[in-house]
C-alpha positions as CSV (number, residue, x, y, z in Angstrom):
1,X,-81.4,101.5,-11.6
2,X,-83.1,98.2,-11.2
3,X,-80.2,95.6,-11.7
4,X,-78.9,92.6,-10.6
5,X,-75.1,92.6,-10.3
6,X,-73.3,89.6,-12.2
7,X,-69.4,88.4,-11.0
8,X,-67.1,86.3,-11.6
9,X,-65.6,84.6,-8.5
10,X,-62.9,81.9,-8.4
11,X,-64.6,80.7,-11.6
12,X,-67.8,80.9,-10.8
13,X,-70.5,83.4,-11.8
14,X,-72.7,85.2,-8.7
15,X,-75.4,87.3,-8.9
16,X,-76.6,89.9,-6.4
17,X,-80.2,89.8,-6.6
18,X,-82.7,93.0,-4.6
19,X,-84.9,91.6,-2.1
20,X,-87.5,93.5,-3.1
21,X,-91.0,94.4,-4.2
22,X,-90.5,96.9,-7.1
23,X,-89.8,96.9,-10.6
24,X,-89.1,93.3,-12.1
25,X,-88.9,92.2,-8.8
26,X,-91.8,91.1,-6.3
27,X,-91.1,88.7,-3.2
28,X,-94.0,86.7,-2.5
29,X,-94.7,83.2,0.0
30,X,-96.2,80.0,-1.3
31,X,-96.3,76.6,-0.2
32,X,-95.6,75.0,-3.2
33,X,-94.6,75.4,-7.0
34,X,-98.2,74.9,-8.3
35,X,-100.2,77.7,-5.9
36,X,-100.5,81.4,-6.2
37,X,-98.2,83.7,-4.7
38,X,-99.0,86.0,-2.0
39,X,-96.8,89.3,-2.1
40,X,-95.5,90.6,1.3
41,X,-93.8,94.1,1.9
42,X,-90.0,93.2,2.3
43,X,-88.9,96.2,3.8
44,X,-90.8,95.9,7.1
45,X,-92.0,91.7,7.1
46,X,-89.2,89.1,7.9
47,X,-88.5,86.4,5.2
48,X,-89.6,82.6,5.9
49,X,-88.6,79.2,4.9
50,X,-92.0,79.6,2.2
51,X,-90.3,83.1,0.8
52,X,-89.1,83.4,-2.7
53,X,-87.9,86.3,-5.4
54,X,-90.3,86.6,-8.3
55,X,-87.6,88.5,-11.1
56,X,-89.1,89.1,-14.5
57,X,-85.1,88.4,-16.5
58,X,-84.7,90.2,-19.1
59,X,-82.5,89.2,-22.4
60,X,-81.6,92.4,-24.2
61,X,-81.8,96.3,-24.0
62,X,-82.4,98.9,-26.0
63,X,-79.0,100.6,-27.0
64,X,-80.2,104.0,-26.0
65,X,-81.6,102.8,-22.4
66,X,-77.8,101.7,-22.0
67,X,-76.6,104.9,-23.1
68,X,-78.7,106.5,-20.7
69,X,-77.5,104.6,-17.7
70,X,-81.5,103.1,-17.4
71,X,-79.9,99.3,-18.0
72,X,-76.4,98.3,-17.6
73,X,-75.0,95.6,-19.4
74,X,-70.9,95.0,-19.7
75,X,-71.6,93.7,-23.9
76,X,-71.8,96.7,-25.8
77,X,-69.5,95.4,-28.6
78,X,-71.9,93.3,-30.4
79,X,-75.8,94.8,-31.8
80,X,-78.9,92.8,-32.6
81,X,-81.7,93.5,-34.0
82,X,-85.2,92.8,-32.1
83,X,-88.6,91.8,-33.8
84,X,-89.6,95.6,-33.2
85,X,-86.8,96.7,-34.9
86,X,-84.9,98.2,-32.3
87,X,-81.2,97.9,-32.0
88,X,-80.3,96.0,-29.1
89,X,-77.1,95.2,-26.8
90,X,-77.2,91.5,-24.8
91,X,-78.5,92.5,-21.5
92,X,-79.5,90.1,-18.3
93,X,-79.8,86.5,-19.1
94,X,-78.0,87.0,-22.2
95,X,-74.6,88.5,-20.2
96,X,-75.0,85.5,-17.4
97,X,-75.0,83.0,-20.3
98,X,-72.0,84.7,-22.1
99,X,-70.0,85.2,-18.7
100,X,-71.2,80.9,-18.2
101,X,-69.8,80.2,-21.7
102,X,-66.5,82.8,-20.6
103,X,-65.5,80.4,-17.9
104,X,-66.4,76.8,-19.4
105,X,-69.8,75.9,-17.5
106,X,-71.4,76.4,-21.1
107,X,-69.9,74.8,-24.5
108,X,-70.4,75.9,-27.5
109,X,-71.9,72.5,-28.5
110,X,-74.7,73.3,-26.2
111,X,-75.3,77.0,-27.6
112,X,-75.5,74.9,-31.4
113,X,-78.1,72.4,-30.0
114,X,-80.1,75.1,-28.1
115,X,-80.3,77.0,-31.5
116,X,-81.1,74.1,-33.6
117,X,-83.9,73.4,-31.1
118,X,-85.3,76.9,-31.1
119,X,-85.4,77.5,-34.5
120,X,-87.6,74.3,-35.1
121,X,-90.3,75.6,-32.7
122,X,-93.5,75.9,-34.8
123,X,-96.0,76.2,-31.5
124,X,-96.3,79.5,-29.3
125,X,-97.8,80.2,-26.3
126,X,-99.1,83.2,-27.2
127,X,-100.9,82.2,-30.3
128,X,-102.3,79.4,-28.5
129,X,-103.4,80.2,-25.4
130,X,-106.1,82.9,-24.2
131,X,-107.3,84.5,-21.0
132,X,-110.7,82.3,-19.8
133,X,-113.3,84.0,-17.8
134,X,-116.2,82.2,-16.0
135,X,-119.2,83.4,-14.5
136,X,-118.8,82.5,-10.7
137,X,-122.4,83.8,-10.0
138,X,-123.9,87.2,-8.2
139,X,-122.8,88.6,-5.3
140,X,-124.2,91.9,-3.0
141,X,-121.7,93.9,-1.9
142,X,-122.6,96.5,0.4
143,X,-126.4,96.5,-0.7
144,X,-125.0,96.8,-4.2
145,X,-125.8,93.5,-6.7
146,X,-122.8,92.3,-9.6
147,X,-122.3,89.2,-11.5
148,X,-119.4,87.7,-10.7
149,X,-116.8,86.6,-13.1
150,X,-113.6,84.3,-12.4
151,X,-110.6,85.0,-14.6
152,X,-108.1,82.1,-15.8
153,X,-104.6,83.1,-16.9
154,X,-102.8,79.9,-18.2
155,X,-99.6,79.4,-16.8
156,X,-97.0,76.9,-17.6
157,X,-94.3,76.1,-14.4
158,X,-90.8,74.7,-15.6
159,X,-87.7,72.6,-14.3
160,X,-89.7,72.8,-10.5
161,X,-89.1,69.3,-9.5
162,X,-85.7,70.0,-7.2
163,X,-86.8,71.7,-4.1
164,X,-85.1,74.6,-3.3
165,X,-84.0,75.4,-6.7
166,X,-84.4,77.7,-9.3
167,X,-87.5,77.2,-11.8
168,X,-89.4,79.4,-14.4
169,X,-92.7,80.4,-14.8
170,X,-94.7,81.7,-17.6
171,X,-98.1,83.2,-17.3
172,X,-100.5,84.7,-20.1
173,X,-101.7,88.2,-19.1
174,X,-103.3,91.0,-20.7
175,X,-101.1,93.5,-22.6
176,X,-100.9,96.7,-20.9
177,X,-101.0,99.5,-23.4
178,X,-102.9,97.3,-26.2
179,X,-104.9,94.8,-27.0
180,X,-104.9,91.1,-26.7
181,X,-102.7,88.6,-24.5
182,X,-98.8,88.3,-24.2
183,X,-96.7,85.9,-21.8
184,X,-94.7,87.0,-19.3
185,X,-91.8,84.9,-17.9
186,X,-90.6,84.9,-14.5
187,X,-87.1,82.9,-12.6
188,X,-88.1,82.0,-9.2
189,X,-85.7,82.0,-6.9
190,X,-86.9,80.2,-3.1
191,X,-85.4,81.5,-0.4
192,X,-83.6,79.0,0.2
193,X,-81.8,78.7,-3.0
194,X,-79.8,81.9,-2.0
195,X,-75.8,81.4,-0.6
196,X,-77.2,83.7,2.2
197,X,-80.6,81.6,2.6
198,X,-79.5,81.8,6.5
199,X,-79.3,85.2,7.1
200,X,-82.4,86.1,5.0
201,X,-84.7,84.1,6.4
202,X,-86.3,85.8,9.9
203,X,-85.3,88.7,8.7
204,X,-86.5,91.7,6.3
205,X,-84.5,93.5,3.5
206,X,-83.9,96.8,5.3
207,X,-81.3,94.3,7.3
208,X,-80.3,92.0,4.6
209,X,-81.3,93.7,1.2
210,X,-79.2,91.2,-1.5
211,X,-79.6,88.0,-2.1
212,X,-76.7,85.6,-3.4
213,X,-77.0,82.7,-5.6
214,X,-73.6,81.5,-7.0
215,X,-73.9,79.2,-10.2
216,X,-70.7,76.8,-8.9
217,X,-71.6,73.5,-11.0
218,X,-72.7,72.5,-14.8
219,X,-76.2,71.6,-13.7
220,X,-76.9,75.0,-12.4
221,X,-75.3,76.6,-15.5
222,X,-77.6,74.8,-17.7
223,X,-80.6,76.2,-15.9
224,X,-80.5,79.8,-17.2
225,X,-79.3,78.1,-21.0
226,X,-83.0,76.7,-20.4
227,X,-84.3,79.5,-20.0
228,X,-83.5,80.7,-23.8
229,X,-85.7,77.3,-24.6
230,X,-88.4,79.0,-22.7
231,X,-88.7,82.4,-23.9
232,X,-88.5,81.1,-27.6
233,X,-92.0,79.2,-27.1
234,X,-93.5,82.5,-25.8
235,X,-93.9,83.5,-29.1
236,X,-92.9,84.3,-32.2
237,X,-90.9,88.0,-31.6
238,X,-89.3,85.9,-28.6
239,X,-88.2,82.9,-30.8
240,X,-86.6,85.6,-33.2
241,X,-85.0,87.4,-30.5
242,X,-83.4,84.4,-29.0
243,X,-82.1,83.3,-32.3
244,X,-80.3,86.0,-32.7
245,X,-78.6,86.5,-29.5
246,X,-77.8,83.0,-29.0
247,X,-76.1,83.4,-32.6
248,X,-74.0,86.1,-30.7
249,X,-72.7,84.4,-28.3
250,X,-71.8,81.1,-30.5
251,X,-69.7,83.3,-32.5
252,X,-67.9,85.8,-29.8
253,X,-68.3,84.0,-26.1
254,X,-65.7,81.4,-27.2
């Protein structure tokens, strides 16, 4: 199963988060919040001070992928459901927020402004934003002539002023089993954001494969509330999804 583990410690909320390139998760290097990342194999090459965790946070599951035991998710009293229709438990993001709101790093005065802001969204990524590609030229490869074409995905970078933190990322890509363009939303986690930023970094994650980040203040806490903000401009389905959840935990985290 490809989980993050959420606790509560001493009042405090810390996730366990794979150091690895699989699934939702992909640990790449970059210089800085605005350049592309460069993927690296975890397993065998050691971490650096310019490392970070790429995780693709989810918000809900399918109830059947619970019952399965393909996603884990400790809400299963309260139901949603999605834009597709499915019936969904809180899952991810959604239980982190619930657990936040549990212990008092999240009010329920924030959860009513974060819904009144959502549901007056009228602009979406998705609708408003396309894939761009530009001829670059020709090129001979191998005796073998092409045109060459450069391909654009928009992408919109989030709350990455404090180095070292946290920040979110959203990138229009192609849909993979249809046709047109859908955003996908990523938390990046530096290196050195992680409790155990020390003992990760020079190494790889066949030594150290978990990395810890402990949400221990109000400011932190309000980061992955943000991230609600986010995935209700991606579009539409999003905006509805979020709505509904966040109307789950106003009424039952509390």
């Amino acid at each position: 199963m490809d989980e993050i583990q959420i606790e509560e410690i001493n009042k405090e909320i810390r996730l366990s988060i794979p150091l690895k390139s699989q699934g939702k998760f992909r640990c790449k290097n970059r210089s800085a919040a605005n350049e592309y990342g460069i993927g690296f194999a975890p397993k065998t090459e050691a971490f650096d001070e310019k490392s970070y965790v790429e995780w693709q946070i989810g918000y809900d599951a399918k109830v059947e992928d619970v019952k399965s035991k393909k996603k884990a998710t400790s809400l299963t009293k309260n139901t949603f459901i999605g834009a597709n229709g499915n019936k969904k438990y809180l899952y991810e993001l959604s239980e982190i927020t619930w657990k936040l709101c549990e212990i008092g790093s999240i009010s329920k005065k924030q959860i009513e402004n974060l819904l009144k802001e959502i549901v007056s969204y009228a602009m979406f990524l998705q609708e408003n934003f396309q894939i761009q590609m530009k001829p670059a030229g020709t090129e001979t490869i191998n005796g073998m002539k092409s045109t060459r074409s450069e391909i654009s995905l928009p992408t919109f970078t989030f709350d990455a002023e404090v180095q070292n933190e946290i920040f979110t990322e959203i990138s229009i890509q192609k849909q993979q089993y249809a046709t047109g363009v859908q955003p996908m939303l990523y938390v990046i986690i530096p290196v050195q954001a992680f409790d155990n930023a020390n003992d990760i970094i020079g190494n790889n994650s066949s030594k150290i494969p978990l990395g810890y980040y402990t949400i221990t203040t109000k400011e932190k806490a309000e980061i992955f509330l943000k991230i609600f903000s986010y995935f209700g401009l991606c579009s539409e389905k999003h905006q509805h999804d979020v709505i509904e959840i966040l109307k789950i935990i106003r009424d039952n985290a509390f």
